[in-house]
C-alpha positions in Angstrom: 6.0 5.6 -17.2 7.3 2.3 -17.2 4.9 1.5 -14.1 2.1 2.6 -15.4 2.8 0.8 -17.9 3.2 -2.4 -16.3 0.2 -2.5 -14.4 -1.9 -1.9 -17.7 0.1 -4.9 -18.8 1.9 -3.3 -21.8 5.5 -3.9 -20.2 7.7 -6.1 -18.7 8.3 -6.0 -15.0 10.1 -2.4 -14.2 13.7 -2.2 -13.3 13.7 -3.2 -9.3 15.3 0.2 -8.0 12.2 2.3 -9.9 9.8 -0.5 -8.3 11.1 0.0 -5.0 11.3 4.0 -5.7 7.3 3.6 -6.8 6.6 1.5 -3.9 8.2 3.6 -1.2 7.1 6.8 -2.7 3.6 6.1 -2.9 3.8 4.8 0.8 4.7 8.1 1.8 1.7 9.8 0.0 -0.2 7.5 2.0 1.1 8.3 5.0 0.7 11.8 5.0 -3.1 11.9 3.7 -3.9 9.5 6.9 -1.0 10.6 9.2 -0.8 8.8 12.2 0.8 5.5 13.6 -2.5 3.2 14.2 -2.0 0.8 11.4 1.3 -0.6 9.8 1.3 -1.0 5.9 3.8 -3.3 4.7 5.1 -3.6 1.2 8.3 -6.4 1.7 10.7 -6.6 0.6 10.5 -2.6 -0.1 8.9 -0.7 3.1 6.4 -0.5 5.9 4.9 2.6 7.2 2.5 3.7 10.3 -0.6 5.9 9.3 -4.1 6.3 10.1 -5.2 8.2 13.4 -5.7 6.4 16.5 -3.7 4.6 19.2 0.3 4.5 18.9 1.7 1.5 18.5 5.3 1.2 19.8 6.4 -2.7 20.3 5.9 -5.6 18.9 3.3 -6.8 16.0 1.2 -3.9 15.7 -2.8 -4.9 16.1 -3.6 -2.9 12.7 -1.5 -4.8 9.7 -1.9 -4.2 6.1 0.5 -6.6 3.9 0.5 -6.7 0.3 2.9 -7.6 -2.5 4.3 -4.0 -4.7 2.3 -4.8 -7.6 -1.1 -5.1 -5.2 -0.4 -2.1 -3.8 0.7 -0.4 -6.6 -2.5 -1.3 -8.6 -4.2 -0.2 -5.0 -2.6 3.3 -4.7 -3.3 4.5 -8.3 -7.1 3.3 -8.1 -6.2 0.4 -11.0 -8.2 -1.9 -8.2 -10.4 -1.7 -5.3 -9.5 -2.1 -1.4 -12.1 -5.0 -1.2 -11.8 -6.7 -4.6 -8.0 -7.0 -3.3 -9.0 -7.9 0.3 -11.9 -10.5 -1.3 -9.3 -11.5 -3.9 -6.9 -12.5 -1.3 -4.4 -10.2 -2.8 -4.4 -8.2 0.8 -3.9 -9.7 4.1 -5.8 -6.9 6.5 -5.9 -7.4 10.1 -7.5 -5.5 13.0 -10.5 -3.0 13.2 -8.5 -0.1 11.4 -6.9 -2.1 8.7 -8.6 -1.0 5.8 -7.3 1.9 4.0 -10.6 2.3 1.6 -10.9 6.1 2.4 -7.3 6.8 1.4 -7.7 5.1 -1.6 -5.9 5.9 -4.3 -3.1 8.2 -3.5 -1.3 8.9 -6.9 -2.2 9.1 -10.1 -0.3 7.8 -13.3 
């Protein structure tokens, strides 16, 4: 609760273990609605997965990257805000032809 209520702005900043619990969690929804290991989401300092069908990456930079902050990407996994008002915004740094997650948007619900 104290996420959701956060991103509605009705609390302070969450305790940064249940941030980084929401964070990773969520990254794990979105990894098994779009399983595969074309594009690499990173949350720092929290986690990065691989998802979205396509061709494996397996050294180096990957060509797809997705990097957000865990409020961004919170507010982007429970629909709170738009793939490309976050992408337009600035608030998402999307690279590659794969990298946007638009159709897997949002993964959880609050």
């Amino acid at each position: 609760m104290a996420i959701s209520a956060w991103l509605s702005g009705e609390a302070e900043k969450p305790a940064r273990p249940a941030l980084a619990a929401a964070v990773r969690l969520s990254l794990r929804a979105l990894a098994a609605d779009a399983p595969g290991r074309s594009v690499e989401v990173r949350v720092p300092p929290f986690a990065a997965v691989q998802c979205v069908e396509g061709l494996r990456h397996t050294r180096g930079t990957p060509p797809n990257v997705i990097e957000t902050d865990p409020r961004t990407w919170l507010e982007l996994a429970t629909g709170r805000l738009q793939w490309t008002d976050a992408v337009e915004g600035g608030r998402v740094t999307a690279s590659g032809t794969r990298a946007d997650l638009a159709h897997w948007l949002p993964v959880v619900r609050l």
